[in-house]
C-alpha positions as a Markdown table, in Angstrom:
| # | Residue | x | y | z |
|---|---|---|---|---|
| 1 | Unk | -19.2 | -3.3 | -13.8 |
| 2 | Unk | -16.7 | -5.3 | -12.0 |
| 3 | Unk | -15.6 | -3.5 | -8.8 |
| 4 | Unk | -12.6 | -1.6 | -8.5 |
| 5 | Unk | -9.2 | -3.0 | -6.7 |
| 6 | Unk | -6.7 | -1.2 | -4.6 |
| 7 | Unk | -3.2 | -2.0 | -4.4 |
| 8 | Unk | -1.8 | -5.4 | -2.4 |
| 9 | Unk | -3.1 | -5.5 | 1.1 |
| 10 | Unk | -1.6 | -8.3 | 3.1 |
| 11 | Unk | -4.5 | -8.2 | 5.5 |
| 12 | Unk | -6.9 | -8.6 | 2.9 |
| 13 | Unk | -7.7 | -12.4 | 1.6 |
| 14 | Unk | -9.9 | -12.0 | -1.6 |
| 15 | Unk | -8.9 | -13.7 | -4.4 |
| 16 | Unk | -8.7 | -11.5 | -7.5 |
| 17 | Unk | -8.3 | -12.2 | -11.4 |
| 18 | Unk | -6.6 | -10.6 | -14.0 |
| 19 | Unk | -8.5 | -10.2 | -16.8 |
| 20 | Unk | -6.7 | -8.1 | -19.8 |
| 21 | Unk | -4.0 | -9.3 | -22.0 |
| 22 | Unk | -1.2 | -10.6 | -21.1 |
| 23 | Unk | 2.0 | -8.5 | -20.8 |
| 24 | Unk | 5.2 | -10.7 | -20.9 |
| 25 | Unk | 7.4 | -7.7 | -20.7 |
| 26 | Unk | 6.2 | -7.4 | -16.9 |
| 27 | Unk | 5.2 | -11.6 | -16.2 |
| 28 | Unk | 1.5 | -10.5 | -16.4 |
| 29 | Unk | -0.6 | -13.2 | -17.2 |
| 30 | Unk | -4.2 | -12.9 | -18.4 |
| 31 | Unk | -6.5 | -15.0 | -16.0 |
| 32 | Unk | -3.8 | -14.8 | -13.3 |
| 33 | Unk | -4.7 | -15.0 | -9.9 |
| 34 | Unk | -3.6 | -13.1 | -6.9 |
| 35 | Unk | -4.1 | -12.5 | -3.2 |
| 36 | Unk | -4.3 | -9.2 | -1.4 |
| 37 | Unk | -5.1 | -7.2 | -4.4 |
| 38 | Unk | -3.1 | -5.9 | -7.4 |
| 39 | Unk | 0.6 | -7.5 | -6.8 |
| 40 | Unk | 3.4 | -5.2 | -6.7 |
| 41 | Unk | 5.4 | -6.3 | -9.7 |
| 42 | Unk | 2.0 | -4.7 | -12.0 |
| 43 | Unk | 2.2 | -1.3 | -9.7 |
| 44 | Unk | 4.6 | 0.8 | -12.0 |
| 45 | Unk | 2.3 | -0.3 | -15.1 |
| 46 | Unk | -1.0 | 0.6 | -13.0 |
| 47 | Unk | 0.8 | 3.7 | -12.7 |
| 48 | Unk | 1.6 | 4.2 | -16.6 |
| 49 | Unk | -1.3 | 3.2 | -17.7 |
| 50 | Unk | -4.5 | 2.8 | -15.1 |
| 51 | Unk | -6.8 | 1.9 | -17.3 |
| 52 | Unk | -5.2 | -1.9 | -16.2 |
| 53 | Unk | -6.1 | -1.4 | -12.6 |
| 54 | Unk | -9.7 | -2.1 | -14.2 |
| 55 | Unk | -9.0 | -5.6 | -15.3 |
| 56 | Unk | -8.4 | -7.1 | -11.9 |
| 57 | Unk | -11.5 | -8.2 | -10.7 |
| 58 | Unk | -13.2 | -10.3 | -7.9 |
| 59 | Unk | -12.4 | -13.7 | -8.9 |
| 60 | Unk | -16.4 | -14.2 | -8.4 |
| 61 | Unk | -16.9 | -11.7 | -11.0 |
| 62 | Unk | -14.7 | -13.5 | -13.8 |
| 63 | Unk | -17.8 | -14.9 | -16.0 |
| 64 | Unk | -19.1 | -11.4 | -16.1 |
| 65 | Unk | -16.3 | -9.4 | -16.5 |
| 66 | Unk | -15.7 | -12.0 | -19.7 |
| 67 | Unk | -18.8 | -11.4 | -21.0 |
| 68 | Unk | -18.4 | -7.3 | -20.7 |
| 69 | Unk | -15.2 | -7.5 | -22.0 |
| 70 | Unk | -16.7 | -9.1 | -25.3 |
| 71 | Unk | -19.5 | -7.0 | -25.1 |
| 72 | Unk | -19.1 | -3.6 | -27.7 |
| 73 | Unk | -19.6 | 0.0 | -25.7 |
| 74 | Unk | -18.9 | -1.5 | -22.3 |
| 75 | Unk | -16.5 | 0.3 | -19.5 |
| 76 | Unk | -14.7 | -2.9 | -19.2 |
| 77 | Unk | -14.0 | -3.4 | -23.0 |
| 78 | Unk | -12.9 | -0.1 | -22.9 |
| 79 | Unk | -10.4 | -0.6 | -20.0 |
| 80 | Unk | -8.9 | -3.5 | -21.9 |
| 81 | Unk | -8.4 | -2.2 | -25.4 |
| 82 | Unk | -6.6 | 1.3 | -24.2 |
| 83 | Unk | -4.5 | -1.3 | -22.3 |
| 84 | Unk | -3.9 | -3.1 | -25.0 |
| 85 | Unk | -2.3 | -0.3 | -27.1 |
């Protein structure tokens, strides 16, 4: 499983990828990029609903976490249908 994110940190520089559905109510895009970890405009929906913190992963980790995200009984798949509803 993909690991887990924290909240922005401007010292840190990895690259990580949002991999869940996209929510236009909040200008979260599926397959969106960001720096420093989970931006701040997604923090209040992290909060509502953490299963989302989930579906930012290591931008290295983006083939796998596509693959256990199609995959049936996975955590991952998991994370991203409760987000979904």
């Amino acid at each position: 499983m993909p690991k887990r994110i924290q909240a922005a940190d401007p010292n840190q520089s990895d690259q990580i990828i949002y991999v869940g559905a996209s929510i236009d109510l909040i200008g979260l895009q599926q397959f969106a990029v960001y720096r420093g970890g989970i931006p701040d405009f997604a923090q209040d929906a992290v909060k509502a609903c953490p299963d989302l913190a989930e579906l930012f992963v290591p931008i290295e980790q983006l083939n796998q976490a596509r693959r256990d995200i199609q995959r049936h009984g996975s955590a991952l798949r998991a994370y991203y249908l409760n987000a979904r509803s």
